[in-house]
mmJSON file of the N, C-alpha and C atoms, coordinates in Angstrom:
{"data_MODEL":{"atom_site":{
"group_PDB":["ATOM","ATOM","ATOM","ATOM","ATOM","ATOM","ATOM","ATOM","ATOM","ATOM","ATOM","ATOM","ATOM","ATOM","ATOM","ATOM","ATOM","ATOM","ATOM","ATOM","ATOM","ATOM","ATOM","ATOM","ATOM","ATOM","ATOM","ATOM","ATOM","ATOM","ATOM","ATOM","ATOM","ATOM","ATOM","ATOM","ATOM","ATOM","ATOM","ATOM","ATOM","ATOM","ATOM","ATOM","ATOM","ATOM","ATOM","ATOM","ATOM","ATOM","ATOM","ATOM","ATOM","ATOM","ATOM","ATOM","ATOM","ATOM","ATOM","ATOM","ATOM","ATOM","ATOM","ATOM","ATOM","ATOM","ATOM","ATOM","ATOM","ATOM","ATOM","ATOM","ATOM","ATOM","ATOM","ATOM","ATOM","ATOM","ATOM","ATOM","ATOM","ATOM","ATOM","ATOM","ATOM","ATOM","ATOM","ATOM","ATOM","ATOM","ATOM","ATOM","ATOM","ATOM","ATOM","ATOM","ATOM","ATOM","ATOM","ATOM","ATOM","ATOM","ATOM","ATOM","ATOM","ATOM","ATOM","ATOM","ATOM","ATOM","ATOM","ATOM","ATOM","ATOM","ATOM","ATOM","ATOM","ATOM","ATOM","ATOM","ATOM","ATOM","ATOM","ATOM","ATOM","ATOM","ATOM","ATOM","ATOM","ATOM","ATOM","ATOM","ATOM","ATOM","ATOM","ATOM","ATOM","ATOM","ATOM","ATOM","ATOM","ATOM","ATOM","ATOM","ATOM","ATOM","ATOM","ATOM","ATOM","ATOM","ATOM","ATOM","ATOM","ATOM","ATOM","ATOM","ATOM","ATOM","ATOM","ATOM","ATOM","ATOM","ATOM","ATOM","ATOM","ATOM","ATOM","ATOM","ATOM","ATOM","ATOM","ATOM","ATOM","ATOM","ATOM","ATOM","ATOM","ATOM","ATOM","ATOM","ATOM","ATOM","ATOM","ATOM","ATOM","ATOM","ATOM","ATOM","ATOM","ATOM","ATOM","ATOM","ATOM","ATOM","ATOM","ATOM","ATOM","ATOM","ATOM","ATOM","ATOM"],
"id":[1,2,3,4,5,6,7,8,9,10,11,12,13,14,15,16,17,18,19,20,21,22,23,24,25,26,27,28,29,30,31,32,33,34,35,36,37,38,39,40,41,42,43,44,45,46,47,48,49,50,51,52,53,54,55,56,57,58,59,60,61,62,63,64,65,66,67,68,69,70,71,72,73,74,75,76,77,78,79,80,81,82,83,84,85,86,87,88,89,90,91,92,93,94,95,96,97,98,99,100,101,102,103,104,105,106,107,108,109,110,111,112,113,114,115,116,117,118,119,120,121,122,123,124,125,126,127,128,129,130,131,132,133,134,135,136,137,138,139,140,141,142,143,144,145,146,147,148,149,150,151,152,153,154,155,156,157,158,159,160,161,162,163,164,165,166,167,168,169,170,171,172,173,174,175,176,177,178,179,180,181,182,183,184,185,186,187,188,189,190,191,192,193,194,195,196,197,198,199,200,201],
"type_symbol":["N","C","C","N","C","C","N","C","C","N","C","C","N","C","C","N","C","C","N","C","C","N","C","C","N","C","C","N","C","C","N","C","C","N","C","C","N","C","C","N","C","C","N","C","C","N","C","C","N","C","C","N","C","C","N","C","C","N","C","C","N","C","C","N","C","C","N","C","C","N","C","C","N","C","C","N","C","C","N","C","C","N","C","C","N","C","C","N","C","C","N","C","C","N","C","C","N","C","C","N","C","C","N","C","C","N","C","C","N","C","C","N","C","C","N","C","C","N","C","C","N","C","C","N","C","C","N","C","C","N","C","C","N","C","C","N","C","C","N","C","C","N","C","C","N","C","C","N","C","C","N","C","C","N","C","C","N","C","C","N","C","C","N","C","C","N","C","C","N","C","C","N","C","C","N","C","C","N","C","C","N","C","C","N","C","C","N","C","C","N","C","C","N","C","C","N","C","C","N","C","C"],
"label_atom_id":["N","CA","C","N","CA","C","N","CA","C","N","CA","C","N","CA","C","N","CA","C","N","CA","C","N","CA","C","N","CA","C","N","CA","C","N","CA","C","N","CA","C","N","CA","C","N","CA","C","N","CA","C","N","CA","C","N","CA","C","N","CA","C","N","CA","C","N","CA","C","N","CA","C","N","CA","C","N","CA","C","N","CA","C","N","CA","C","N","CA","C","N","CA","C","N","CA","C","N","CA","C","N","CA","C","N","CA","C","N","CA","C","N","CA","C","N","CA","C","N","CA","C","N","CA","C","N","CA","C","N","CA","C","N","CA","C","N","CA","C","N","CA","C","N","CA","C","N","CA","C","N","CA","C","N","CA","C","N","CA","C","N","CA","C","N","CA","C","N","CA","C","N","CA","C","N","CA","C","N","CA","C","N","CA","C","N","CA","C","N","CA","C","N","CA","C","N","CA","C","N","CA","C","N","CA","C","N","CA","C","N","CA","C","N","CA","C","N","CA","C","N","CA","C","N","CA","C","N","CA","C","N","CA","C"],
"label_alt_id":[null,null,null,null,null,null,null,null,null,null,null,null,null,null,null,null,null,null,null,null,null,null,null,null,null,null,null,null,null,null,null,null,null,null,null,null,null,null,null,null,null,null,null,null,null,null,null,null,null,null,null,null,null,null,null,null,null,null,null,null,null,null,null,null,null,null,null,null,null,null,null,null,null,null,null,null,null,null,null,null,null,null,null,null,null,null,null,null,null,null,null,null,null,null,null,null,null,null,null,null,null,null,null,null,null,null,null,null,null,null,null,null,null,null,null,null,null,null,null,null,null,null,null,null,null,null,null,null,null,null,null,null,null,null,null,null,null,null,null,null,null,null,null,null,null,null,null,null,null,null,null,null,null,null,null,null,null,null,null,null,null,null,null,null,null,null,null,null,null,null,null,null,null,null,null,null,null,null,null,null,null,null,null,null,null,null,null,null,null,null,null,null,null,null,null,null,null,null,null,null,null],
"label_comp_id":["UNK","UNK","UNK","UNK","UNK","UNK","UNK","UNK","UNK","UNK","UNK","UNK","UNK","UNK","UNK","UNK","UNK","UNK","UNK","UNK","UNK","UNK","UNK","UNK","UNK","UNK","UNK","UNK","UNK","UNK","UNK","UNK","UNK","UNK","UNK","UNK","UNK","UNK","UNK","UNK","UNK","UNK","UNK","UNK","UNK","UNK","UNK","UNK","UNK","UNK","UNK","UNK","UNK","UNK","UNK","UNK","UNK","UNK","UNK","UNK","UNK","UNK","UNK","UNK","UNK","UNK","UNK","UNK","UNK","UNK","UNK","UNK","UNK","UNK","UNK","UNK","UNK","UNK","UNK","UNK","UNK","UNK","UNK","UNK","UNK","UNK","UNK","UNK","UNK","UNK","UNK","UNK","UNK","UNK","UNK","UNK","UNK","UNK","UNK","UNK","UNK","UNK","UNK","UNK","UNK","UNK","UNK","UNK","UNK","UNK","UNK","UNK","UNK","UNK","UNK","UNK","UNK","UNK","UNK","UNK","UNK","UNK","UNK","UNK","UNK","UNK","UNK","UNK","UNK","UNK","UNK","UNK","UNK","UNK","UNK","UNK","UNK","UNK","UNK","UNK","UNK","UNK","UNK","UNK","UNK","UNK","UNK","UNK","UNK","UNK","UNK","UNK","UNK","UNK","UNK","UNK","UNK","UNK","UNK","UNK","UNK","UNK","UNK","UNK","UNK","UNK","UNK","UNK","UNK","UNK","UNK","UNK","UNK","UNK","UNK","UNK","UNK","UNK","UNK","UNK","UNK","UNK","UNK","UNK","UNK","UNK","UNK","UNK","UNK","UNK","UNK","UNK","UNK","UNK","UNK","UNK","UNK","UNK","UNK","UNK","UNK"],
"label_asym_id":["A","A","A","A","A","A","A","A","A","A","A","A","A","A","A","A","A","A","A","A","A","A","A","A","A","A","A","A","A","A","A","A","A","A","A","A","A","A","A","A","A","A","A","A","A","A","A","A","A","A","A","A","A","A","A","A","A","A","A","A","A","A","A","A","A","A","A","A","A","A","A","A","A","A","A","A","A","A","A","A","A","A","A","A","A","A","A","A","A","A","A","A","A","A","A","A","A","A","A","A","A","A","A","A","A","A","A","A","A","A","A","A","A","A","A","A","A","A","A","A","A","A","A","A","A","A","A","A","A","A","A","A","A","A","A","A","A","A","A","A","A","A","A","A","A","A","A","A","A","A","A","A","A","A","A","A","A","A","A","A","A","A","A","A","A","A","A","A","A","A","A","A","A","A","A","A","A","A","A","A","A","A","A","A","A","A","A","A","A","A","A","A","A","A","A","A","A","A","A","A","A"],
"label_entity_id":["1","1","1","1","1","1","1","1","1","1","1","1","1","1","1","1","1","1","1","1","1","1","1","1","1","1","1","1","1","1","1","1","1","1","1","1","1","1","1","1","1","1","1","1","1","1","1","1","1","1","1","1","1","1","1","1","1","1","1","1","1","1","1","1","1","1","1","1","1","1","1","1","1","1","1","1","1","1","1","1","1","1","1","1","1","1","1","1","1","1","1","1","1","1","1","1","1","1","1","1","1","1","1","1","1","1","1","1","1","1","1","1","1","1","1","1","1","1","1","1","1","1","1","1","1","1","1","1","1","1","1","1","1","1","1","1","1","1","1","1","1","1","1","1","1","1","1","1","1","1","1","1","1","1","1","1","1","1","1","1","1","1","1","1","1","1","1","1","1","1","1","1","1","1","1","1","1","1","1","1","1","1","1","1","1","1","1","1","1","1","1","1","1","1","1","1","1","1","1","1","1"],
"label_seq_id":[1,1,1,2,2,2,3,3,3,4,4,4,5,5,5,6,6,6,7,7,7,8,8,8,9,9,9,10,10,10,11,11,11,12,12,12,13,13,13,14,14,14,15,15,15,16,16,16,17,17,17,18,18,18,19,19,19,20,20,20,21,21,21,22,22,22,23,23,23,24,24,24,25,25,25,26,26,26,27,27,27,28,28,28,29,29,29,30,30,30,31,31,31,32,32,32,33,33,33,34,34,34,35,35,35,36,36,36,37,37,37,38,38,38,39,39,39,40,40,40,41,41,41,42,42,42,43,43,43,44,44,44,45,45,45,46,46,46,47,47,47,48,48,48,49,49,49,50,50,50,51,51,51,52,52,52,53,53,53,54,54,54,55,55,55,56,56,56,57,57,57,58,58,58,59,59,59,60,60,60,61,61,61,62,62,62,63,63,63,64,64,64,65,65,65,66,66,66,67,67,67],
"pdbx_PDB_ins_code":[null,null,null,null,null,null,null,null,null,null,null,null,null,null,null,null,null,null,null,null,null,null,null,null,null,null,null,null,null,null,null,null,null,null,null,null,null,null,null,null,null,null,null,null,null,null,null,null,null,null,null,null,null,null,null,null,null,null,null,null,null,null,null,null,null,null,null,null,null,null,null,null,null,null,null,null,null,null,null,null,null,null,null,null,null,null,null,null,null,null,null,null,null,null,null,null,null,null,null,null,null,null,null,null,null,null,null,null,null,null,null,null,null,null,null,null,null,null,null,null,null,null,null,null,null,null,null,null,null,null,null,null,null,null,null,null,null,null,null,null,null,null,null,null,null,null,null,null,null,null,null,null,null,null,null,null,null,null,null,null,null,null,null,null,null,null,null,null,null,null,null,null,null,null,null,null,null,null,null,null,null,null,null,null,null,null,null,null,null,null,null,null,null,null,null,null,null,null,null,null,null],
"Cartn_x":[-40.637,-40.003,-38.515,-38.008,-36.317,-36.151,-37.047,-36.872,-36.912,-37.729,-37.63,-36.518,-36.159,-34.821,-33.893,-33.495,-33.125,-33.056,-33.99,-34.279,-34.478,-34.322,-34.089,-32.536,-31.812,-30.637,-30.054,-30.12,-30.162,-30.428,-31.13,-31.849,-30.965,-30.463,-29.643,-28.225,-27.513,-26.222,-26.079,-27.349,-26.884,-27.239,-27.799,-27.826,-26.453,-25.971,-24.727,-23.876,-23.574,-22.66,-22.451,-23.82,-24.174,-23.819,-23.957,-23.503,-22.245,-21.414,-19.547,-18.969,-19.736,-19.04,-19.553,-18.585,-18.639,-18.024,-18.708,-18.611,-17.858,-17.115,-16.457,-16.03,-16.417,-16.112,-14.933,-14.567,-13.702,-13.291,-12.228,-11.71,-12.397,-12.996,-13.528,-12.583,-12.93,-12.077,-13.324,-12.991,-13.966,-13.395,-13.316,-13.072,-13.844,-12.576,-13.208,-13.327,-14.073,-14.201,-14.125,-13.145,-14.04,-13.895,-14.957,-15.886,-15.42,-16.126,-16.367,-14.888,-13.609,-12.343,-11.874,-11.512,-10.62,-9.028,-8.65,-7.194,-6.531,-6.848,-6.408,-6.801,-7.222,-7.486,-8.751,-7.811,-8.663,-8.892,-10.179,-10.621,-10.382,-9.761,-10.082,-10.768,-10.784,-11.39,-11.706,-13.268,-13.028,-13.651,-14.184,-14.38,-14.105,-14.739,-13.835,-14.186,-14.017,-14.616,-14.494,-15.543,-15.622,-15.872,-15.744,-16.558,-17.525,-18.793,-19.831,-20.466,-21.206,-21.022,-20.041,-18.663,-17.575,-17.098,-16.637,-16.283,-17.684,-17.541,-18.546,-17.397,-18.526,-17.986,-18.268,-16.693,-17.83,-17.517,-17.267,-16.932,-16.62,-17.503,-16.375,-15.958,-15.342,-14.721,-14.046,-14.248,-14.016,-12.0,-11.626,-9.898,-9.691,-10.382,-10.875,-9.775,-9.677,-8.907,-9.659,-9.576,-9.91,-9.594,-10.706,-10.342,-10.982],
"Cartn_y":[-1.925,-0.9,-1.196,-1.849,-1.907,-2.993,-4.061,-5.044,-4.449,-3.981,-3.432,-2.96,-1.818,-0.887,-2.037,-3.412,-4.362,-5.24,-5.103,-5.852,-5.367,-3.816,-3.169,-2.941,-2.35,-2.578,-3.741,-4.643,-6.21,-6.561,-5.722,-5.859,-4.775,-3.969,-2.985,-3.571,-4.186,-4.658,-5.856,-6.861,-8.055,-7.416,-6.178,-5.923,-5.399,-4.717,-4.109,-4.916,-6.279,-7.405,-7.9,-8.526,-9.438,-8.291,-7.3,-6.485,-6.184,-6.478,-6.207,-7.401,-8.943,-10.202,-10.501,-10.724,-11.032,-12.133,-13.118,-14.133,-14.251,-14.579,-14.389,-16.016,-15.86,-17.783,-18.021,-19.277,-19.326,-19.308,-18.507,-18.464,-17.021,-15.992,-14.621,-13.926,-12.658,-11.012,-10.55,-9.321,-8.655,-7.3,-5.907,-4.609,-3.745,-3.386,-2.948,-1.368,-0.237,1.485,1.577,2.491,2.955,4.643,4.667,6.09,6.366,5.712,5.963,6.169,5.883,6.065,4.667,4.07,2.587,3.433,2.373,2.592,1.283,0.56,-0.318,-1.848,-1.877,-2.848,-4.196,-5.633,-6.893,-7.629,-7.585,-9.435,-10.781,-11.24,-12.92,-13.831,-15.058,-16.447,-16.363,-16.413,-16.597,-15.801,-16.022,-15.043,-14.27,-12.933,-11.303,-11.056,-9.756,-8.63,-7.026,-6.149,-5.26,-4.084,-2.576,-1.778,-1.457,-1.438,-1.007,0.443,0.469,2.211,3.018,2.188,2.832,2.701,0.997,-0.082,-0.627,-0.533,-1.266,-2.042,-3.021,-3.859,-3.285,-2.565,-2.053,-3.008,-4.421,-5.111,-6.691,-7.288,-8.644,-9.054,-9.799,-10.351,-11.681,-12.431,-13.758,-14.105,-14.643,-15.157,-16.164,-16.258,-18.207,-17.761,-19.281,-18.704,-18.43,-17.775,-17.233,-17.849,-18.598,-19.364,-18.38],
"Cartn_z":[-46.046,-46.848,-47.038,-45.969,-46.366,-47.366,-47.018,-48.442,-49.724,-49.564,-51.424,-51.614,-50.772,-51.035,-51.406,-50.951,-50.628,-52.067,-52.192,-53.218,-54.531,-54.463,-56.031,-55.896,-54.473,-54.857,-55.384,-55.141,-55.358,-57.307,-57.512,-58.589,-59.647,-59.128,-59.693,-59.725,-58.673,-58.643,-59.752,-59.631,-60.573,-61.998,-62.274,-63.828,-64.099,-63.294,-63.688,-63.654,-62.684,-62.779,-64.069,-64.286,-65.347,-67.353,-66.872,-68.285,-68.464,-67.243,-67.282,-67.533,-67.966,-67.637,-69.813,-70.268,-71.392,-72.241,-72.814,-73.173,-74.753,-75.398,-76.413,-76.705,-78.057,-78.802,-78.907,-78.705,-79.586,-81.143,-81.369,-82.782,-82.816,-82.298,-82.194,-81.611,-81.759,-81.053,-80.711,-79.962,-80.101,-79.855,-80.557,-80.047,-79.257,-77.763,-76.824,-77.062,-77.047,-77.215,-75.53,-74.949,-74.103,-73.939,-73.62,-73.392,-74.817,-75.803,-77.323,-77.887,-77.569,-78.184,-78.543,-79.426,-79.609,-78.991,-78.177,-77.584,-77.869,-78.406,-79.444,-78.797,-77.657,-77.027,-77.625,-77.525,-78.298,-77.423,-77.137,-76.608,-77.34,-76.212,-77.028,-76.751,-76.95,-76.414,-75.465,-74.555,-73.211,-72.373,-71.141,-70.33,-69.732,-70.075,-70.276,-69.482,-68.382,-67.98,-68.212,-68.594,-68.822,-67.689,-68.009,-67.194,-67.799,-67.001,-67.497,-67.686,-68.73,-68.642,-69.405,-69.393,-70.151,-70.801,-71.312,-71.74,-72.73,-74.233,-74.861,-75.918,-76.915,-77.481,-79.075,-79.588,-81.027,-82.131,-81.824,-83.151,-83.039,-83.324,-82.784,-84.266,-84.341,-85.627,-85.835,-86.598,-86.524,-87.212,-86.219,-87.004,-87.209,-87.57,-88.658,-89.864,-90.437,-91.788,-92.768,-93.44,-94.633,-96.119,-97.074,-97.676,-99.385],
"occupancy":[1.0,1.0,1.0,1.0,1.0,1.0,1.0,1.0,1.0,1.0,1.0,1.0,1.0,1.0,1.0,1.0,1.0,1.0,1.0,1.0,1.0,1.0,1.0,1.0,1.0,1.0,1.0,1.0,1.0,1.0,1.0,1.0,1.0,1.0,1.0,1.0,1.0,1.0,1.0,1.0,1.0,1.0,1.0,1.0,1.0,1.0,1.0,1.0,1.0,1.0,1.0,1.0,1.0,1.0,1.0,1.0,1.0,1.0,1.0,1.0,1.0,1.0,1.0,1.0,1.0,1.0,1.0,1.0,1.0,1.0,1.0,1.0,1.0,1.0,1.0,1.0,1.0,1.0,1.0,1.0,1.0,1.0,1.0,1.0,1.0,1.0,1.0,1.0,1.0,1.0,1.0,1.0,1.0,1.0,1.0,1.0,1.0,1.0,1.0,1.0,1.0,1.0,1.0,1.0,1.0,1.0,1.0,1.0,1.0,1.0,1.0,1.0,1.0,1.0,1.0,1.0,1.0,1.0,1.0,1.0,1.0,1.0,1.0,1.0,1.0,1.0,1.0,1.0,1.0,1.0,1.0,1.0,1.0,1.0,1.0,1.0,1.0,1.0,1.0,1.0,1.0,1.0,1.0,1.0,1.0,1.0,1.0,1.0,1.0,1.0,1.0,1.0,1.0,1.0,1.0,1.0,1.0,1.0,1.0,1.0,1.0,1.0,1.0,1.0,1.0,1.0,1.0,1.0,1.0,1.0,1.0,1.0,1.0,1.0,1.0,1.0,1.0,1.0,1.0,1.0,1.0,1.0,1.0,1.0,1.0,1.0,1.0,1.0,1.0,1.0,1.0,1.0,1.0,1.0,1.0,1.0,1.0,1.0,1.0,1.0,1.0],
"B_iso_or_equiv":[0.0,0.0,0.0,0.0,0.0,0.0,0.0,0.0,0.0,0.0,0.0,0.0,0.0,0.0,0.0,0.0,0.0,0.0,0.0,0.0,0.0,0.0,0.0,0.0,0.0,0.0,0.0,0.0,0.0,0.0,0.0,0.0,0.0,0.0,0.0,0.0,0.0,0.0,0.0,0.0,0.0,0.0,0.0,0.0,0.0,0.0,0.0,0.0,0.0,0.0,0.0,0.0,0.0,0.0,0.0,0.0,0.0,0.0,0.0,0.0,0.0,0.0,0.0,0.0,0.0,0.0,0.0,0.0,0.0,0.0,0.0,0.0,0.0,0.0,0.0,0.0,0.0,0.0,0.0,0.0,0.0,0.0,0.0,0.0,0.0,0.0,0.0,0.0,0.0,0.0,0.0,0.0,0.0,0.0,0.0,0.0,0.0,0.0,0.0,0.0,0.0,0.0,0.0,0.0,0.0,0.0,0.0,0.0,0.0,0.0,0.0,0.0,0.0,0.0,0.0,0.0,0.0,0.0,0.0,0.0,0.0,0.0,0.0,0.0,0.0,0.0,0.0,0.0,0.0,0.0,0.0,0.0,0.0,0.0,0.0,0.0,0.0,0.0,0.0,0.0,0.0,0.0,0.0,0.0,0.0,0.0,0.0,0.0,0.0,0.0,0.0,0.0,0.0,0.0,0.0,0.0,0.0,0.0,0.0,0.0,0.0,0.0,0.0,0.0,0.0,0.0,0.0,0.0,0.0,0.0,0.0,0.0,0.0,0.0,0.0,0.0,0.0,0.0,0.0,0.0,0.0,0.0,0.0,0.0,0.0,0.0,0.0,0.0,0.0,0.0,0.0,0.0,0.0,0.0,0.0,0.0,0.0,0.0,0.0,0.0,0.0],
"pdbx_formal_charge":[null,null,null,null,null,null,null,null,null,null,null,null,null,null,null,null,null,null,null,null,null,null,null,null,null,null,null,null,null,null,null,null,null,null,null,null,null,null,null,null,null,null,null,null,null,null,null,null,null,null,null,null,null,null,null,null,null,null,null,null,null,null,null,null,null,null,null,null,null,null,null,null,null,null,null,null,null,null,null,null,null,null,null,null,null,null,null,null,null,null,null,null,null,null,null,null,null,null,null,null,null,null,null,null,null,null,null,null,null,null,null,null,null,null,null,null,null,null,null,null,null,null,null,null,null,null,null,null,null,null,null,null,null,null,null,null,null,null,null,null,null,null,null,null,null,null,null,null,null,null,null,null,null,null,null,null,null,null,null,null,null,null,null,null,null,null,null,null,null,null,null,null,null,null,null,null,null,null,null,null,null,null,null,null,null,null,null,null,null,null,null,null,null,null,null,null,null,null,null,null,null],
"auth_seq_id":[1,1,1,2,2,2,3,3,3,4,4,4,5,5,5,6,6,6,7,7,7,8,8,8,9,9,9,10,10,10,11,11,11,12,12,12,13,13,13,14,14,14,15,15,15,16,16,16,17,17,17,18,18,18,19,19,19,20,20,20,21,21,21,22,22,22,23,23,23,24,24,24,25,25,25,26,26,26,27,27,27,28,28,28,29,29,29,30,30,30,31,31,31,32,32,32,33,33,33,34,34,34,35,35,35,36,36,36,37,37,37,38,38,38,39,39,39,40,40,40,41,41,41,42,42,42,43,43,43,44,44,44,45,45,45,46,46,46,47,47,47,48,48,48,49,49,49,50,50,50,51,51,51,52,52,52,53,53,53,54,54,54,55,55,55,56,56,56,57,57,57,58,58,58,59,59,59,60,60,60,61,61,61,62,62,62,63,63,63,64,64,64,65,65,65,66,66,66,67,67,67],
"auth_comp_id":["UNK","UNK","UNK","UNK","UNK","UNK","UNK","UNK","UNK","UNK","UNK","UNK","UNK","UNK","UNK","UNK","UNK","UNK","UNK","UNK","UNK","UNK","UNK","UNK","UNK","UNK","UNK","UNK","UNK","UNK","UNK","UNK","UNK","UNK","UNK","UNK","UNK","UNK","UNK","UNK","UNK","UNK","UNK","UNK","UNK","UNK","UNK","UNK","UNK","UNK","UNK","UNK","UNK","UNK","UNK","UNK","UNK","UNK","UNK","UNK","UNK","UNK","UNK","UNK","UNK","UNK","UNK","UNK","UNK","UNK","UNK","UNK","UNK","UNK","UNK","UNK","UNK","UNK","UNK","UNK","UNK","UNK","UNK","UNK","UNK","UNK","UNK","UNK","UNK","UNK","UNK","UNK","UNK","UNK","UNK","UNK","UNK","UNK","UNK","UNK","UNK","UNK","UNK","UNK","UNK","UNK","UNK","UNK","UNK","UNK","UNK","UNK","UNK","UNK","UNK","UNK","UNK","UNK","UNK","UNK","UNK","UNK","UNK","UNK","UNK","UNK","UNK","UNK","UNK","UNK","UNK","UNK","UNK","UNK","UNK","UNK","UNK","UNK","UNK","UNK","UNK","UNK","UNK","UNK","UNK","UNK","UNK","UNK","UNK","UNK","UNK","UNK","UNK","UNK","UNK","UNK","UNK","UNK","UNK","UNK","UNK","UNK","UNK","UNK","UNK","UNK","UNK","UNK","UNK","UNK","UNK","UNK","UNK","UNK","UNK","UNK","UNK","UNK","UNK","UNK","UNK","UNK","UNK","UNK","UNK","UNK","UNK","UNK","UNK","UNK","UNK","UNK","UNK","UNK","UNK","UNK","UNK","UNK","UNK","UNK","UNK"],
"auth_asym_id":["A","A","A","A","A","A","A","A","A","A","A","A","A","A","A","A","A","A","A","A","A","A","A","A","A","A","A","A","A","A","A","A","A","A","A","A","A","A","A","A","A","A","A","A","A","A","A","A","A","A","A","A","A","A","A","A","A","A","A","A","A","A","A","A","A","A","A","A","A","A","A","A","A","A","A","A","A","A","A","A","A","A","A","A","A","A","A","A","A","A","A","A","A","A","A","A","A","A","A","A","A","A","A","A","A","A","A","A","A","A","A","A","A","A","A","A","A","A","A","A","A","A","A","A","A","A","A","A","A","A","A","A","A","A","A","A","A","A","A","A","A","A","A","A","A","A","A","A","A","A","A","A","A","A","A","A","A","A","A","A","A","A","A","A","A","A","A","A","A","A","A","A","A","A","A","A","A","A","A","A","A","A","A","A","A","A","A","A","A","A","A","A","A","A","A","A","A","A","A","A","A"],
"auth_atom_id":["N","CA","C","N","CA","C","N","CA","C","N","CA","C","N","CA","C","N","CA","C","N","CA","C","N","CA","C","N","CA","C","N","CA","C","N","CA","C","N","CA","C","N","CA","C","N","CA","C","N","CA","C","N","CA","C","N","CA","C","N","CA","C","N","CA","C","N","CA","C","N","CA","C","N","CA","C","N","CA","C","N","CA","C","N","CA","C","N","CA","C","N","CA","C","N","CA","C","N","CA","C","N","CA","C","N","CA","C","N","CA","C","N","CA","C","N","CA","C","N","CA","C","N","CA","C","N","CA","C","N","CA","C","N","CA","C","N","CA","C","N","CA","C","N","CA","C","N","CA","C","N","CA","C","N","CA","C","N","CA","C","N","CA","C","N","CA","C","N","CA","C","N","CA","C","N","CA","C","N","CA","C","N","CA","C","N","CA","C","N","CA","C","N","CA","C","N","CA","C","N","CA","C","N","CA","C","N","CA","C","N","CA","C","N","CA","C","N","CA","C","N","CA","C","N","CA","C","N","CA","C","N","CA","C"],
"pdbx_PDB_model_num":[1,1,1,1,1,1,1,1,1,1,1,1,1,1,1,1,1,1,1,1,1,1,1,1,1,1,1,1,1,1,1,1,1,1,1,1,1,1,1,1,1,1,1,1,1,1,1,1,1,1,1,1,1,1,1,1,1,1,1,1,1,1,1,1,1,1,1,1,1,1,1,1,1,1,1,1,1,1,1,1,1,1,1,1,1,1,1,1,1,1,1,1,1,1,1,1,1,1,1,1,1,1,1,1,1,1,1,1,1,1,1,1,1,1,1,1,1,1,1,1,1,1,1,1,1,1,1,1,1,1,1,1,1,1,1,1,1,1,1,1,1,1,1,1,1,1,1,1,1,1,1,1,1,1,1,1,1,1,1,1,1,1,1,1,1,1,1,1,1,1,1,1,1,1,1,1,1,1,1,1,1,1,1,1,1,1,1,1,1,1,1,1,1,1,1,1,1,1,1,1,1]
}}}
């Protein structure tokens, strides 16, 4: 019985890890909302971290040039 407990906590921690760690291209943005408000905050290039739950991604957008 404690394994499981063990092993769904386990199972619960790496989903929530793995959904706060965010990957972004290069030459991309991405706009961060949190708890549904833009506070003006931009991701860039690179590996981000987020909060989960609070912190979503409502936009990415490319800053390539424009021809």
């Amino acid at each position: 019985m404690e394994q499981f407990f063990l092993l769904l906590f386990l199972a619960l921690g790496g989903s929530i890890l793995a959904g706060s760690v965010i990957f972004i291209p290069q030459e991309n943005q991405a706009l961060v909302e949190t708890s549904g408000r833009y506070k003006g905050r931009k991701l860039d290039a690179g590996l981000k971290f987020i909060l989960p739950f609070v912190d979503i991604i409502a936009a990415r957008e490319t800053i390539r040039e424009k021809l």
